[in-house]
Structure formats: structure tokens, C-alpha cells
C-alpha positions in Angstrom: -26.3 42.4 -147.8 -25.4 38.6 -147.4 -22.2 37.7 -145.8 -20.9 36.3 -148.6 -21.4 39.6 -150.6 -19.5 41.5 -147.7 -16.4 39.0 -147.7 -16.3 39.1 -151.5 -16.2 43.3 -151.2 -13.0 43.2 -148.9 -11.6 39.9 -151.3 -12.1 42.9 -153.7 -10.5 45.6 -152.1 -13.7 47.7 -151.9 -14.1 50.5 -149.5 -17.6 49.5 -149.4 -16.9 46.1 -147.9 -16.7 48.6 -144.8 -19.8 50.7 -145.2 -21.4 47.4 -145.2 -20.0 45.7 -142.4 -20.6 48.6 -140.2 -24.5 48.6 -141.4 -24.4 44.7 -141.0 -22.9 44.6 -137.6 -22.4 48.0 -136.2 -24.7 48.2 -133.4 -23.8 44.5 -133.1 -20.3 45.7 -131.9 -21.4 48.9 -130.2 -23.5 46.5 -128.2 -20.7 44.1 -127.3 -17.9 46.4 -127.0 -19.9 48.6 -124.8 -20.7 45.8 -122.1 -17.2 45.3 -122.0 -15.6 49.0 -122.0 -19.1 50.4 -120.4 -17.6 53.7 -122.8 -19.8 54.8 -125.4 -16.8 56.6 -127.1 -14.4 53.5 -126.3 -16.9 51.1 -127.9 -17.1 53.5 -131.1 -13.5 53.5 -131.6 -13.2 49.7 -130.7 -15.8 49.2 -133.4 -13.9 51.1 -135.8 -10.4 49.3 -135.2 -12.7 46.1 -135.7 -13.6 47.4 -139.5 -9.8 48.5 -139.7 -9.0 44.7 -138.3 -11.4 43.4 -141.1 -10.0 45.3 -143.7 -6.6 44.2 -142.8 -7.3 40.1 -142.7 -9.5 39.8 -145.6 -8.1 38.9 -147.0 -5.6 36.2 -146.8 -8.5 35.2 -144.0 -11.9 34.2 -145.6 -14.1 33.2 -142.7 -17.2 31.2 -143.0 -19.5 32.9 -140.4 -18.6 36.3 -140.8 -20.5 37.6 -138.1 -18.8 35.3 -135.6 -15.5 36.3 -137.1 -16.1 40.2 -136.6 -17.6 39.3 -133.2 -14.5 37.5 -132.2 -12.1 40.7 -133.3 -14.1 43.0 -131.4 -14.2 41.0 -128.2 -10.9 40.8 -128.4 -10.0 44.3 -129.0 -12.6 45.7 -126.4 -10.8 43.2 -123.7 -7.3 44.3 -124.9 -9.1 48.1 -124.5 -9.9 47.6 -120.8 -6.8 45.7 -119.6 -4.9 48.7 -120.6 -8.1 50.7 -118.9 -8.0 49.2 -115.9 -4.2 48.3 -115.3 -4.2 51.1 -113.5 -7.8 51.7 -112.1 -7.8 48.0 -110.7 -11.8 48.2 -112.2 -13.0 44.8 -112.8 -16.8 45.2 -113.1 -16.7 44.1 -116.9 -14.6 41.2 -116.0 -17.1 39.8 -113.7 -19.1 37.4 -116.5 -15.5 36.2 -117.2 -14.5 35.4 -113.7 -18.0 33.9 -112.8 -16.6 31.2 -115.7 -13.6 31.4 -114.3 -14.8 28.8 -111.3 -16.2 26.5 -113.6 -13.1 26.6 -116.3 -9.8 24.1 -115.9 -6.5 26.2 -115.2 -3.4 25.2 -116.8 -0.7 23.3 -114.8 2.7 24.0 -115.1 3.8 20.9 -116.3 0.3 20.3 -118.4 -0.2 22.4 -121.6 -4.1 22.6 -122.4 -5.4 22.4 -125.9 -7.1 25.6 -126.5 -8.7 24.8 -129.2 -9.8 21.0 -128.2 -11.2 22.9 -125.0 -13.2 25.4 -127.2 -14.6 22.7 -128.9 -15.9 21.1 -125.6 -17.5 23.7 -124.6 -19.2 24.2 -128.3 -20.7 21.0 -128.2 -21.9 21.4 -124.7 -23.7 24.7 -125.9 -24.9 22.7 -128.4 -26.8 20.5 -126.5 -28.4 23.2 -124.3 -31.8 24.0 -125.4 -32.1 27.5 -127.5 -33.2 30.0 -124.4 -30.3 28.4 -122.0 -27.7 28.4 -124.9 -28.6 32.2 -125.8 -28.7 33.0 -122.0 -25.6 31.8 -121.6 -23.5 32.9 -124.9 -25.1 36.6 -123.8 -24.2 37.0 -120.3 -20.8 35.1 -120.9 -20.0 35.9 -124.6 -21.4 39.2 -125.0 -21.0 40.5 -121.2 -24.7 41.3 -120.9 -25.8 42.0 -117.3 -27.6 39.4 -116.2 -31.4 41.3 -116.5 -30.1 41.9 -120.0 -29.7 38.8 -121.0 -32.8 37.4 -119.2 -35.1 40.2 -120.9 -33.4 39.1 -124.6 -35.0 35.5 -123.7 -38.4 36.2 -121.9 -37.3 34.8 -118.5 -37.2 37.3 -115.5 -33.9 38.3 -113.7 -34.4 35.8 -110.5 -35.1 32.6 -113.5 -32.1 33.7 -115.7 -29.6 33.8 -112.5 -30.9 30.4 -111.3 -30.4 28.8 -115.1 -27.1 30.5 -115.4 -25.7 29.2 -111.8 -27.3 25.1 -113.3 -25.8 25.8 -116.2 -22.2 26.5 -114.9 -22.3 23.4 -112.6 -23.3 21.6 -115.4 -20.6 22.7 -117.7 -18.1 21.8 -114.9 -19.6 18.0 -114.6 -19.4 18.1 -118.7 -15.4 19.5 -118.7 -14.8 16.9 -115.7 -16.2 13.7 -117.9 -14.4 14.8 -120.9 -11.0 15.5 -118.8 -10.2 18.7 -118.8 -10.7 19.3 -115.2 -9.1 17.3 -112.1 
């Protein structure tokens, strides 16, 4: 089933609108949420408070790329997840694709107020201008928090190749942030 179809089912109230994003995206989100909770139960139940999350902002919400849309909600859930996982177990190992951005990323200043959003679009035109293989490399291991061989296997590149683009590719999207001012 289209996207379309599947926004118009939850536009109509539908109970299938669920059934079919869950068979649209499902492993989708078990995939993503379990990189970032490494729980196989936690991902299921962060997949189905994404469906819930759907059902609940479809509408008045009626995104345009559905599948970045669910992607977004489950990111942000499964993140949400392990923060209150780890508060207390101090267990960062799914944070680590974050914090390797993290170098590369401006930090606000206390008297400077970054644009979110402006920044967000920075960085999608950078990806933009990556060529396919280093764009999905990257949106993979930093996106989706695939492990490095993951990510490399998903493109054809071996391990060694993948962590040598990815390191480029950060320095590069530090000179890019720098040019456009978002970084001192």
C-alpha cells in the first residue's frame, strides 16, 4: 500500500491505517528502535507506541513523506526509551553514533539561540550533495544507529572503507557548518 492510501486510512479513522503501517514499516522500526534500545522487547513496544503516536497525529498532521514521519516518531521515542534506561545504568553504547556527531555539531552559547530548524536544513543540503553510498553510509550509522560493519555491509564497502568515509565525511561536514556559520 502507497503512502498516500495509509495517510488517507488514519484521515479516515480506520483501524487498518495501523495494520498497514505496521506491514509498511514494521521491521523498519524494529530495526531502528533496536539499534538504539539494543532490546528486542523494548524495540517492539517502541514500535507499537510509534503506531499509537500515528494514530494520535493523523490527523490534524498530514505528512508528505510518511515514512520519514514514522521514522522520526520512533527515533524519538526509542531515544526518550533509553534516557530513562540508562539514567540510571550510566550505559551509553547506543549513544555513541550521536556523540561521534557530537564533535563535528555547533553547541549552543548562552547568549546565542541556534535555529534548529535552519541547522537541519544545513545539514540536509550537505547530505544532499554527498554521493548516494556516502549519503546512505552516513544517514545509517548516524540516523539509524547502525554499527558501523552494518552500515558498511548495507552499501558494499568493507568495515575499514566505511570507518575511513565516515571520519572524511564528519570533517567535511564540520568545514560545510563552519562556511555557512554555525560553528566558531
Amino acid at each position: 500500500m502507497e503512502e498516500r492510501e495509509i495517510v488517507a486510512l488514519f484521515w479516515q479513522r480506520s483501524e487498518q491505517a495501523i495494520a498497514q503501517a505496521n506491514v509498511k514499516y514494521g521491521r523498519l522500526l524494529q530495526q531502528l528502535c533496536g539499534n538504539i534500545l539494543d532490546d528486542d522487547r523494548e524495540a517492539e513496544e517502541c514500535v507499537s507506541d510509534t503506531l499509537l503516536a500515528l494514530w494520535n497525529t493523523i490527523p490534524p498532521e498530514n505528512p508528505a513523506l510518511l515514512t520519514a514521519y514514522v521514522c522520526r516518531i520512533a527515533r524519538n521515542l526509542a531515544l526518550k526509551r533509553l534516557r530513562k534506561k540508562t539514567a540510571q545504568k550510566r550505559d551509553s553504547r547506543a549513544l555513541l553514533p550521536l556523540e561521534e556527531l557530537a564533535e563535528v555539531l555547533p553547541v549552543p552559547s548562552a547568549e546565542e539561540q541556534w535555529d534548529a530548524n535552519a541547522l537541519a536544513q544545513a545539514v540536509d543540503a550537505w547530505l544532499e550533495g554527498l554521493k548516494e553510498t556516502d549519503r546512505v553510509l552516513f544517514v545509517r550509522r548516524y540516523w539509524f544507529g547502525d554499527s558501523v560493519k552494518d552500515a558498511a555491509s548495507r552499501v558494499g564497502l568493507r568495515e575499514n572503507t566505511a570507518s575511513a568515509r565516515l571520519r572524511r565525511m564528519k570533517l567535511r561536514l564540520r568545514d560545510y557548518l563552519t562556511q555557512e556559520g554555525y560553528m566558531v
